[in-house]
C-alpha positions in Angstrom: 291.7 -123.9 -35.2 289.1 -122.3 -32.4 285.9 -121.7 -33.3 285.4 -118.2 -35.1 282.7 -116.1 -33.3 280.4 -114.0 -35.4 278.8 -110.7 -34.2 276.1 -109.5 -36.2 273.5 -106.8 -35.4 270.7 -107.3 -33.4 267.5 -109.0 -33.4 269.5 -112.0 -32.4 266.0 -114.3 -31.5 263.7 -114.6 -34.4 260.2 -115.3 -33.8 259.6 -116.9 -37.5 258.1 -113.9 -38.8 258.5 -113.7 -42.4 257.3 -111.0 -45.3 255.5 -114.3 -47.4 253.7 -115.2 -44.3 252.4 -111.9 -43.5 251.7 -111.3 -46.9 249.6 -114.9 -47.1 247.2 -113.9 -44.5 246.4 -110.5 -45.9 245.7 -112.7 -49.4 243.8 -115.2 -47.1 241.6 -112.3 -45.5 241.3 -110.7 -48.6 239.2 -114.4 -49.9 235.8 -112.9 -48.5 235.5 -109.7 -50.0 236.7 -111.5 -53.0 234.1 -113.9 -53.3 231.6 -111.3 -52.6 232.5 -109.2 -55.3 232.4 -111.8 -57.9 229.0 -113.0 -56.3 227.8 -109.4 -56.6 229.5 -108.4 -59.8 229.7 -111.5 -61.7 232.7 -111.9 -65.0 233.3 -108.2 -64.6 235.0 -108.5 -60.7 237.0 -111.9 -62.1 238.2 -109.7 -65.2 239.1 -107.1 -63.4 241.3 -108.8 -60.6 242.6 -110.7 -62.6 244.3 -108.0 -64.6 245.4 -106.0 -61.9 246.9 -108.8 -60.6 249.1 -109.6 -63.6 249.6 -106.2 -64.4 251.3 -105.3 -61.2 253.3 -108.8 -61.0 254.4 -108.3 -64.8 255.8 -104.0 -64.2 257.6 -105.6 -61.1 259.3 -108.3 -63.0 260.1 -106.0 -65.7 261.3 -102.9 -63.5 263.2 -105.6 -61.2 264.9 -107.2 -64.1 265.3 -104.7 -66.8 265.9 -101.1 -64.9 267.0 -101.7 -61.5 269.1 -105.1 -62.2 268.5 -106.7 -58.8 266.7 -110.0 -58.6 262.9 -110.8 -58.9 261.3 -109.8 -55.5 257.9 -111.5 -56.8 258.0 -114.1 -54.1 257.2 -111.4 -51.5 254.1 -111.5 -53.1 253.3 -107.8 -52.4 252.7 -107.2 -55.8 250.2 -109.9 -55.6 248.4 -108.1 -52.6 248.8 -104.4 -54.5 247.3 -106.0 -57.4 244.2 -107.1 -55.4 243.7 -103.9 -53.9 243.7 -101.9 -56.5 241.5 -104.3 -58.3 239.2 -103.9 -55.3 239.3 -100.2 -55.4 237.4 -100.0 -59.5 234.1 -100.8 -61.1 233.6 -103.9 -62.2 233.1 -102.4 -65.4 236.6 -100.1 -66.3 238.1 -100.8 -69.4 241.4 -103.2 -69.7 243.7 -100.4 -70.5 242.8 -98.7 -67.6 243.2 -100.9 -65.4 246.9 -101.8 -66.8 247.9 -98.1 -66.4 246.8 -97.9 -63.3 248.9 -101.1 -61.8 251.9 -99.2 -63.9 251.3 -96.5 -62.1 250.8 -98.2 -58.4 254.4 -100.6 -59.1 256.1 -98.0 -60.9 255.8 -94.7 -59.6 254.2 -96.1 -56.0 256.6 -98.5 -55.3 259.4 -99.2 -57.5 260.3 -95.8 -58.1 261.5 -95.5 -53.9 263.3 -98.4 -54.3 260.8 -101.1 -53.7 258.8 -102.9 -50.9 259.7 -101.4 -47.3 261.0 -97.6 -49.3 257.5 -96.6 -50.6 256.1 -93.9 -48.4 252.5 -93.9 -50.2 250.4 -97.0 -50.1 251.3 -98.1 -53.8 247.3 -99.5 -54.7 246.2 -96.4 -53.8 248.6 -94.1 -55.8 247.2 -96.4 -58.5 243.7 -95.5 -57.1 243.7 -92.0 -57.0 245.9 -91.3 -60.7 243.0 -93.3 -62.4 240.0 -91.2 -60.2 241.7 -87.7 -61.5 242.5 -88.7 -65.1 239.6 -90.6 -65.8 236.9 -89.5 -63.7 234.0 -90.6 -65.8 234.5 -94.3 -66.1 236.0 -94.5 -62.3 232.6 -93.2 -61.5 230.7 -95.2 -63.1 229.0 -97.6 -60.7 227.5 -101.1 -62.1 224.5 -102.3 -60.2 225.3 -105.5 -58.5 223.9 -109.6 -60.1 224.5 -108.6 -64.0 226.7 -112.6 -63.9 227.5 -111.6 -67.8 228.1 -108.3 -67.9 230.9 -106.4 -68.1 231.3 -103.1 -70.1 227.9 -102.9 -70.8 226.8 -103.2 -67.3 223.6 -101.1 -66.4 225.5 -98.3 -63.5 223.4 -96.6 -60.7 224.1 -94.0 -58.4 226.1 -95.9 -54.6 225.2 -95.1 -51.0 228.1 -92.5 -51.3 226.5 -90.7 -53.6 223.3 -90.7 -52.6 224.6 -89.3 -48.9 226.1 -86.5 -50.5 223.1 -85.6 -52.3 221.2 -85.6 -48.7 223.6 -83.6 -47.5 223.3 -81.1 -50.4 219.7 -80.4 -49.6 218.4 -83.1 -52.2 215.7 -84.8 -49.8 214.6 -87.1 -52.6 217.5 -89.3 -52.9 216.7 -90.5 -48.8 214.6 -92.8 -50.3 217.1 -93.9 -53.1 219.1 -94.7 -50.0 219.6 -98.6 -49.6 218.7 -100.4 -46.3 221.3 -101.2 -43.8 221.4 -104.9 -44.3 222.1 -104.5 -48.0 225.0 -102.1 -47.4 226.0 -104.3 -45.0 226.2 -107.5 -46.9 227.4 -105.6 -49.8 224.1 -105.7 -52.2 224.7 -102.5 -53.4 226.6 -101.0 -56.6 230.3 -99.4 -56.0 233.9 -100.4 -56.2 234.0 -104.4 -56.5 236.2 -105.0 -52.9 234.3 -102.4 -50.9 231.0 -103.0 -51.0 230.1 -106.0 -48.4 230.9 -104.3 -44.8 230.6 -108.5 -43.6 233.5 -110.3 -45.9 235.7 -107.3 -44.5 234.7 -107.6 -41.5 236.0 -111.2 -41.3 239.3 -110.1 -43.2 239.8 -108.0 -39.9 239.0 -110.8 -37.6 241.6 -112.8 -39.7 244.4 -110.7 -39.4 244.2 -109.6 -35.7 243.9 -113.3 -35.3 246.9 -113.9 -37.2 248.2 -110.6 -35.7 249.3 -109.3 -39.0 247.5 -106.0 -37.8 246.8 -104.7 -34.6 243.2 -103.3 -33.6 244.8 -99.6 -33.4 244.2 -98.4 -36.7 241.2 -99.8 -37.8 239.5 -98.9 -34.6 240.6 -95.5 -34.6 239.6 -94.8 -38.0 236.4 -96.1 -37.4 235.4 -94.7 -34.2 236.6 -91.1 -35.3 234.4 -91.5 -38.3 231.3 -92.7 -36.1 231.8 -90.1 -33.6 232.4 -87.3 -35.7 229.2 -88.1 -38.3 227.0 -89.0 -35.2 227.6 -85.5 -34.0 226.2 -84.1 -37.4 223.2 -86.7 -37.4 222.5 -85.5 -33.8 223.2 -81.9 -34.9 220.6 -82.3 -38.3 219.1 -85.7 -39.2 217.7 -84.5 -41.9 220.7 -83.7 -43.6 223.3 -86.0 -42.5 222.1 -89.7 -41.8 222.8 -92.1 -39.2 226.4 -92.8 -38.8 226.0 -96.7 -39.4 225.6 -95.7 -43.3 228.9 -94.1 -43.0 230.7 -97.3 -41.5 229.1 -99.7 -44.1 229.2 -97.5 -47.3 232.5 -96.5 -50.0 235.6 -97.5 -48.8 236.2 -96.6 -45.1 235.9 -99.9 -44.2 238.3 -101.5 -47.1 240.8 -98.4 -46.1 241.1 -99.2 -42.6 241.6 -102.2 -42.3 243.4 -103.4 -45.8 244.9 -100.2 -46.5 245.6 -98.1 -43.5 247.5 -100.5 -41.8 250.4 -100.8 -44.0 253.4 -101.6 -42.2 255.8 -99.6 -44.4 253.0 -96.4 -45.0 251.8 -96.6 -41.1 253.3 -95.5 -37.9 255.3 -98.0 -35.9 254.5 -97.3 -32.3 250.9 -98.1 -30.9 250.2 -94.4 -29.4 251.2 -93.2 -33.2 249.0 -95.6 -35.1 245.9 -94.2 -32.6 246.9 -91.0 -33.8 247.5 -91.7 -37.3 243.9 -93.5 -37.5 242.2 -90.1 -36.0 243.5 -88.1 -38.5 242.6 -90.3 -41.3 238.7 -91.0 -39.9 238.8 -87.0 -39.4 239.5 -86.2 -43.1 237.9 -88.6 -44.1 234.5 -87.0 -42.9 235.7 -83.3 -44.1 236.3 -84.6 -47.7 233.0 -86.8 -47.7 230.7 -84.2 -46.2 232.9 -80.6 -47.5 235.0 -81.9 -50.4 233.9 -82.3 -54.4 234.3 -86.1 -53.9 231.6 -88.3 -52.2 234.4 -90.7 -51.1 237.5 -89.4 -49.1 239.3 -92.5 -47.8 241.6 -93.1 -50.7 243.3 -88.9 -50.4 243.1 -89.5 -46.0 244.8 -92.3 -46.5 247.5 -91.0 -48.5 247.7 -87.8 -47.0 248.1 -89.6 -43.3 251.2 -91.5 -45.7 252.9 -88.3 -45.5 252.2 -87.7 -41.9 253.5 -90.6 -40.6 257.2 -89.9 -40.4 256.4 -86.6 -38.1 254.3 -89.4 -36.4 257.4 -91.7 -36.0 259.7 -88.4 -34.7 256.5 -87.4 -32.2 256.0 -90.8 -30.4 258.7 -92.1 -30.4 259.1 -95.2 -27.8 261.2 -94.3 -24.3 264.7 -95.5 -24.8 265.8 -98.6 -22.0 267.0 -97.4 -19.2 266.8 -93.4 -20.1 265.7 -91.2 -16.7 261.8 -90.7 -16.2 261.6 -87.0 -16.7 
C-alpha cells in the first residue's frame, strides 16, 4: 500500500515552543521578588503564597474535573503562575479566607468561566486582585511594615510610598518627609503588597524573560516610559506637589504590572506596533487614576481596562497580509 499523505494546518516547522516552558521561566523570574518578599515580610509572604497557590491549583482541578468534564490542565502550570501573582498582589498580613476567595474568584470567574487558559480576556490574578480591593477594602489596605520574621495578622501596618504620594499631591506637605528614600523603594524596604515592593528582584525577572524571550521589551517599556514622561511633566509643572518621577517607577505595582502582568499573551495585543500602543494607554491611566482617582494605586484597573482594549487593538494593527499591494 503507498504511503498515506497527511495535510494538516499550518505552522508545519515547530520551533520547540511549549506553554510549560514559557510558563517555567515566568516561575523562574518570579524567584527574586519572591525571595524578597519573604526576606521583607517574613512567615506572613510564605503563608500567603502559599495559599494562593493551592487555592488556585485546587478551583482548577475541581472546575476541570467536576463542571466542565475535560481533563486536568494543571500541568500548564498557569494556575501555578496565577496563584503567585495574586499572592504577590496582597499584604502579607490578609486573612486565609480571603485569600481563598480571591484565587476562586481569579480561576473561576477570571479564567475558567471563558473556557480556560488562552479564552480569558482579563488577566485572571488580577480579577482576583481588584474583587478582593472593592469588597474588602480595609484589610487590602492594610500595609505591614517590612522585617516583623514572625508576624503575620498581628503585623504592625504603616502608611506605603503610594500613599504617602497621594497625600503630597493633596496638599499634605507633611507626609514629604514620611516619604522613603530612593534606594529603599528601590530594593524594596518599604511596606506594601508582598511581590511589588523591591523595583531590583523585578527588575531581574524582566532581564530573565527578555533573555528567555518569553516577553518582548514593548510593553514593559512603554508602560514605563509613558508613566515617567507623563509624571516628569507634573514634577516639572509643580515639584512641590507631585515628586520626582523615579518614585513613581519604584513604588505600588507599576513595575510588577508591566512586566508580570501586562504582558500576558492571551490579555495583550499580538502585533509589536499594538503592544506599544497597548502599553501607552496603560502607563497613561495609570497616572490619571494614581494622581485623579480615589485609589493611590491604578495599575491593577489600567491593566484590566487595556484587557478589554486589546481586541480593537488586534482589529487596528493588524499585520500586512503576504503579498497584498502597498497602498
Amino acid at each position: 500500500m503507498a504511503q498515506k499523505l497527511y495535510i494538516t494546518t499550518s505552522p508545519h516547522v515547530h520551533c520547540g515552543d511549549t506553554i510549560e516552558r514559557n510558563m517555567r521561566w515566568v516561575i523562574w523570574a518570579l524567584m527574586p521578588a519572591l525571595f524578597a518578599s519573604f526576606f521583607m515580610f517574613g512567615l506572613g509572604a510564605l503563608i500567603v503564597t502559599a495559599t494562593s497557590v493551592l487555592s488556585c491549583l485546587f478551583f482548577e482541578w475541581f472546575i476541570t474535573r467536576f463542571l466542565l468534564k475535560r481533563p486536568s490542565t494543571l500541568g500548564d502550570l498557569s494556575a501555578v503562575i496565577t496563584g503567585i501573582l495574586l499572592a504577590f498582589n496582597l499584604p502579607s498580613n490578609i486573612p486565609l479566607y480571603m485569600i481563598v476567595v480571591g484565587a476562586l474568584v481569579a480561576i473561576g470567574i477570571g479564567k475558567m468561566a471563558f473556557g480556560g487558559l488562552g479564552n480569558n480576556p482579563f488577566n485572571p490574578a488580577l480579577v482576583g486582585r481588584v474583587f478582593l480591593l472593592i469588597s474588602f477594602p480595609a484589610r487590602m489596605t492594610s500595609w505591614p511594615v517590612p522585617h516583623q520574621l514572625t508576624a503575620y495578622t498581628d503585623a504592625v501596618t504603616g502608611a506605603t510610598p503610594m500613599n504617602l504620594i497621594g497625600q503630597i499631591a493633596g496638599g499634605n506637605s507633611a507626609a514629604a518627609d514620611q516619604l522613603p528614600g530612593l534606594g529603599d523603594l528601590f530594593l524594596g524596604n518599604i511596606g506594601g503588597c508582598i511581590g511589588e515592593v523591591s523595583a531590583l528582584m523585578l527588575l531581574i525577572g524582566f532581564v530573565i524573560l527578555l533573555c528567555s524571550k518569553v516577553i518582548t521589551w514593548h510593553i514593559p517599556v512603554s508602560i514605563l516610559g509613558t508613566v515617567t514622561v507623563l509624571t516628569g511633566i507634573m514634577w516639572l509643572i509643580n515639584p512641590v506637589l507631585y515628586v520626582n518621577p523615579l518614585y513613581h517607577l519604584c513604588s505600588g505595582g507599576l513595575m510588577l504590572g508591566a512586566i508580570f502582568m501586562a504582558t500576558d499573551y492571551v490579555t495583550s495585543p499580538m502585533t509589536p506596533k499594538g503592544m506599544v500602543w497597548y502599553g501607552i494607554g496603560i502607563g497613561f491611566l495609570t497616572v490619571v487614576i494614581r494622581y485623579f482617582g480615589s485609589y493611590p494605586e491604578g495599575m491593577s484597573f489600567a491593566i484590566l481596562i487595556m484587557n478589554a482594549v486589546t481586541p480593537l487593538i488586534n482589529n487596528w494593527c493588524k499585520p500586512k497580509r503576504f503579498g497584498e499591494a502597498v497602498k
